[in-house]
Each structure stands twice: as structure tokens, then as C-alpha cells.
C-alpha positions in Angstrom: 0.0 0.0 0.0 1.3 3.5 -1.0 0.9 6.5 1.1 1.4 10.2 0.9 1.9 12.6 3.3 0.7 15.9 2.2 0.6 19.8 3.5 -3.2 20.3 4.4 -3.5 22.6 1.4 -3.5 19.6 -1.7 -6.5 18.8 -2.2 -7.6 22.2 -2.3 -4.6 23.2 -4.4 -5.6 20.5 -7.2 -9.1 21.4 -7.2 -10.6 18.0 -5.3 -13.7 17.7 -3.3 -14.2 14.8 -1.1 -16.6 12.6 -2.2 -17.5 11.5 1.7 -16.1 13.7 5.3 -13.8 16.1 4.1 -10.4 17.1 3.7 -7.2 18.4 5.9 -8.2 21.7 7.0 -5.4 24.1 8.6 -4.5 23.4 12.4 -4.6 20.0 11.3 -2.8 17.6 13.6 -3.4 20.2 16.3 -5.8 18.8 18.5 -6.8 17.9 22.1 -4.7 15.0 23.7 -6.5 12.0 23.2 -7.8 12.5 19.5 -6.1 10.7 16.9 -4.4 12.1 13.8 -6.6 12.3 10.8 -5.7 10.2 7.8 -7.8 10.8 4.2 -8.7 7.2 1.9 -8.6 7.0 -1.9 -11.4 5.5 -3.6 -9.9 2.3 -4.1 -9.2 1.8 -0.4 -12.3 2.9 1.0 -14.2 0.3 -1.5 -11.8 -2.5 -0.9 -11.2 -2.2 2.8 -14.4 -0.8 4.1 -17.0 -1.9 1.3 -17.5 1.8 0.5 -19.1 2.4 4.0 -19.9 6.0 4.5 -19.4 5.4 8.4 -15.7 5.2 7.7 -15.6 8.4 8.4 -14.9 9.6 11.8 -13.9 6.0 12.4 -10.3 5.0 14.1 -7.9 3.1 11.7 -4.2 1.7 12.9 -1.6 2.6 10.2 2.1 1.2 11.6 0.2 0.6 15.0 -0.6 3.8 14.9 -4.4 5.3 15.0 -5.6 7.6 12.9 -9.0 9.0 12.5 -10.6 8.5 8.7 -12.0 11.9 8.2 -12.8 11.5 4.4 -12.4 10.1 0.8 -10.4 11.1 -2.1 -13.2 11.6 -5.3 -13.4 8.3 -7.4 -10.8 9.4 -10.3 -8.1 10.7 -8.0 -5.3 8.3 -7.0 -2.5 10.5 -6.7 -0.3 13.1 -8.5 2.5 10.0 -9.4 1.5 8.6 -12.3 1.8 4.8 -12.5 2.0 4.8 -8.6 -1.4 4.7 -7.1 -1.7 5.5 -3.5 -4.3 4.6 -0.7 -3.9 7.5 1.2 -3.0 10.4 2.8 -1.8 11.8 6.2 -0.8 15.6 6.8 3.0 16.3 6.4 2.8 17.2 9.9 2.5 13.8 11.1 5.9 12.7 9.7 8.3 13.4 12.8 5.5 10.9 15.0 6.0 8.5 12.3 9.5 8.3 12.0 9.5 7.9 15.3 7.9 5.2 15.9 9.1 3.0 13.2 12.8 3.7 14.0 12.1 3.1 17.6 10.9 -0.4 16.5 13.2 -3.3 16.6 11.5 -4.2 13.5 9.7 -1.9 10.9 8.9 -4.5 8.3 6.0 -5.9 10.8 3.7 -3.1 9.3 0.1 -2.9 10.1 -3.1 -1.4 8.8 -6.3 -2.2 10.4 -9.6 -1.0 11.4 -10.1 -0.8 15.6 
């Protein structure tokens, strides 16, 4: 599964609406203690994984062992700026730093998860 991280402005930059929730919105990532980071699905992910479920939304999801709250979907047509390199989904740039530290603080990165809670 490919991911992006993105500065909360990209969707909005490229034009996108959401076709469920919504997008990053500025101050993203800055929230009470307790609430979980918010992470945006493509399409492809939210049919395959979650049988197009609108209730996704709002919904906690473990990325790395780490949760994240769905707060929307990427429009049907919209997998990405890469071309030949679809990803899945999207966390705000601002989330990187937790990441990497987590995953180097792990004796072994490879072990990867994704699921819902």
C-alpha cells in the first residue's frame, strides 16, 4: 500500500472535493490530547477495505500501530499526483516526525500494520 503525506492545502490546491467527510483543513494535527491524527482514503481503499461504507468516516484506523481517524475520501478518479504509482492515502505532512519515530524506535519496521479498531 502506498501512502502520501501531504501539506493540508493539496486537495484544495488541485481542485478536489471529497466525495465523503472532508479534507485536511489548517490546524490540522493540532488537536486535544486523546484525539487521533486524521488520515484521508482514496477510492480504491475505501471500497476495498471498508465496502464503500460511509461510516468510515470519523472511524479509528491503525496505520504502523498507529491510530488515525478516517476523516474523508479522495473523489473516485483521484489516486494521486504519481502517475503509474497509485496511493491509498494520505496523512498531513505534519504527522511525519511521529511517524518516524515510531518506526525507528521499532526493533523491526517491516512488521507493518493497517487495520480498522
Amino acid at each position: 500500500m502506498a501512502g502520501g503525506l501531504k501539506a493540508v492545502p493539496y486537495f484544495q490546491v488541485l481542485g478536489l472535493r471529497p466525495q465523503v467527510g472532508r479534507f485536511f483543513t489548517p490546524g490540522a494535527n493540532e488537536h486535544a490530547y486523546g484525539q487521533h491524527d486524521e488520515v484521508v482514503l482514496s477510492d480504491r481503499e475505501w471500497r476495498v477495505r471498508f465496502n464503500a461504507d460511509p461510516r468510515i468516516v470519523g472511524q479509528a484506523i491503525t496505520i504502523n500501530r498507529h491510530p488515525f481517524t478516517v476523516i474523508g475520501v479522495a473523489p473516485p478518479d483521484f489516486a494521486g499526483i504519481y502517475g503509474g504509482l497509485a496511493q491509498s492515502l494520505w496523512i498531513p505532512m505534519s504527522e511525519i516526525l511521529d511517524l518516524l519515530a515510531y518506526l525507528m524506535s521499532e526493533a523491526n519496521p517491516k512488521h507493518a500494520m493497517y487495520s480498522l479498531r
